[in-house]
C-alpha positions as CSV (number, residue, x, y, z in Angstrom):
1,X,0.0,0.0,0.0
2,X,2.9,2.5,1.1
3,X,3.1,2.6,-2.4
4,X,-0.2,2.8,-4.1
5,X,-2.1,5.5,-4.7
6,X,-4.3,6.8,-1.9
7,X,-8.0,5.4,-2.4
8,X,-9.9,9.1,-1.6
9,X,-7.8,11.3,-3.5
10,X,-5.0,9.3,-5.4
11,X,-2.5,11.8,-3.7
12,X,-0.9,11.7,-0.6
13,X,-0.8,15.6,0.2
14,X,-4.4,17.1,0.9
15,X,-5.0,20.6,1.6
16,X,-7.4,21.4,4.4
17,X,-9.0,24.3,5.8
18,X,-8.0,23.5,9.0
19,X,-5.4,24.4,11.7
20,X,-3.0,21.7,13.0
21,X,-4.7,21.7,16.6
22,X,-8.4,21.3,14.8
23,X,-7.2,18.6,13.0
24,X,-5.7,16.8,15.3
25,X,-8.9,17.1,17.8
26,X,-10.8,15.8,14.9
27,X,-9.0,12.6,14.4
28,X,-8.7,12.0,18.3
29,X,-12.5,12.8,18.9
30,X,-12.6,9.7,16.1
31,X,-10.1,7.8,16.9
32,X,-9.1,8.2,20.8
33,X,-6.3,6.4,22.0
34,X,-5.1,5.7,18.2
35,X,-3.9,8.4,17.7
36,X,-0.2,9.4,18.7
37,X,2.0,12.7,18.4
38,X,5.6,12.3,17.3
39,X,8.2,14.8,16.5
40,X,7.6,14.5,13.0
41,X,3.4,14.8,13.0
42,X,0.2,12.4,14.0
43,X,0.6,8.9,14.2
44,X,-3.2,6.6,13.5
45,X,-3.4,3.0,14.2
46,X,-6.4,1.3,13.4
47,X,-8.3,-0.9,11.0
48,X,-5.4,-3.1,11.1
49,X,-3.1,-0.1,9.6
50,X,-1.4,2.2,10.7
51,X,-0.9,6.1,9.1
52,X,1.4,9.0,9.1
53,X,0.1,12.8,9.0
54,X,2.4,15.4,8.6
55,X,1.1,18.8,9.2
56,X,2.6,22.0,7.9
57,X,0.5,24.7,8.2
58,X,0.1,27.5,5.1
59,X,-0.7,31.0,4.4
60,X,-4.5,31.2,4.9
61,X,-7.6,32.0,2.4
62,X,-9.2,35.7,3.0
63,X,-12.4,36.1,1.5
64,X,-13.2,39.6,2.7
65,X,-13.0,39.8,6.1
66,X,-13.3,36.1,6.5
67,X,-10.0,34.2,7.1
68,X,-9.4,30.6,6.9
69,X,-6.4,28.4,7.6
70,X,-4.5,26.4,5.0
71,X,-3.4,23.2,6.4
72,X,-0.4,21.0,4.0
73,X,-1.3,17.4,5.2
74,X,0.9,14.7,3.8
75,X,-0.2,11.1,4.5
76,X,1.6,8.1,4.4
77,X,1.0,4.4,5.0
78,X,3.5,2.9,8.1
79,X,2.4,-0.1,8.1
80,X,-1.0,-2.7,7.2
81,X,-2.8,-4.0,4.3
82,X,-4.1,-2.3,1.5
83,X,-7.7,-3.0,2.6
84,X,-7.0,-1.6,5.7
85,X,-5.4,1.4,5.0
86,X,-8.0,1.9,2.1
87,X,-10.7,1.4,5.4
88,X,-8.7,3.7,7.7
89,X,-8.6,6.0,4.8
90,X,-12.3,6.5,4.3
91,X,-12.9,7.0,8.4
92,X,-10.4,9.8,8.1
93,X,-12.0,11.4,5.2
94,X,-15.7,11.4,7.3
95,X,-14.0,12.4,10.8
96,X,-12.7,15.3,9.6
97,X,-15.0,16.5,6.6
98,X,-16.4,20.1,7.5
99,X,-19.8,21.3,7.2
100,X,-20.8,23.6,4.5
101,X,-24.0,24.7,2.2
């Protein structure tokens, strides 16, 4: 899998509206005690996989007076199967979607 493509986006850097702290809360509210901070970003075990995050935050988005972070996410795959890391994946994707309209 570490080499594969990733299964939501086919690309192992995302770009979030997020801050490093939200994001992180995120994935713990999800994930609880799978989720580890080491010098080099987040660390997720689950799903029988187990995934690196690191977080580099950006110069934000202003829309008018509205200001949003820019969060530089790069994922990769430590250690599992492919059909876990595809499962692990997807829960990431949900836990920390935003709302919108």
């Amino acid at each position: 899998m570490a080499d594969g493509a990733l299964p939501w986006s086919g690309q192992p850097v995302r770009l979030m509206n997020s801050t490093p702290a939200e994001f992180e809360r995120a994935l713990r509210q999800a994930f609880a005690e799978g989720v580890t901070v080491d010098d080099s970003g987040l660390l997720l075990a689950a799903d029988g996989a187990q995934l690196h995050f690191a977080l580099r935050s950006e110069n934000g988005v202003c829309i008018g007076a509205l200001q949003l972070p820019l969060l530089r996410v790069e994922i990769s795959v430590r250690d599992g199967s492919r059909d876990g890391a595809e499962k692990l994946l997807a829960r990431v994707d949900r836990a920390t979607l935003r709302g919108g309209g």
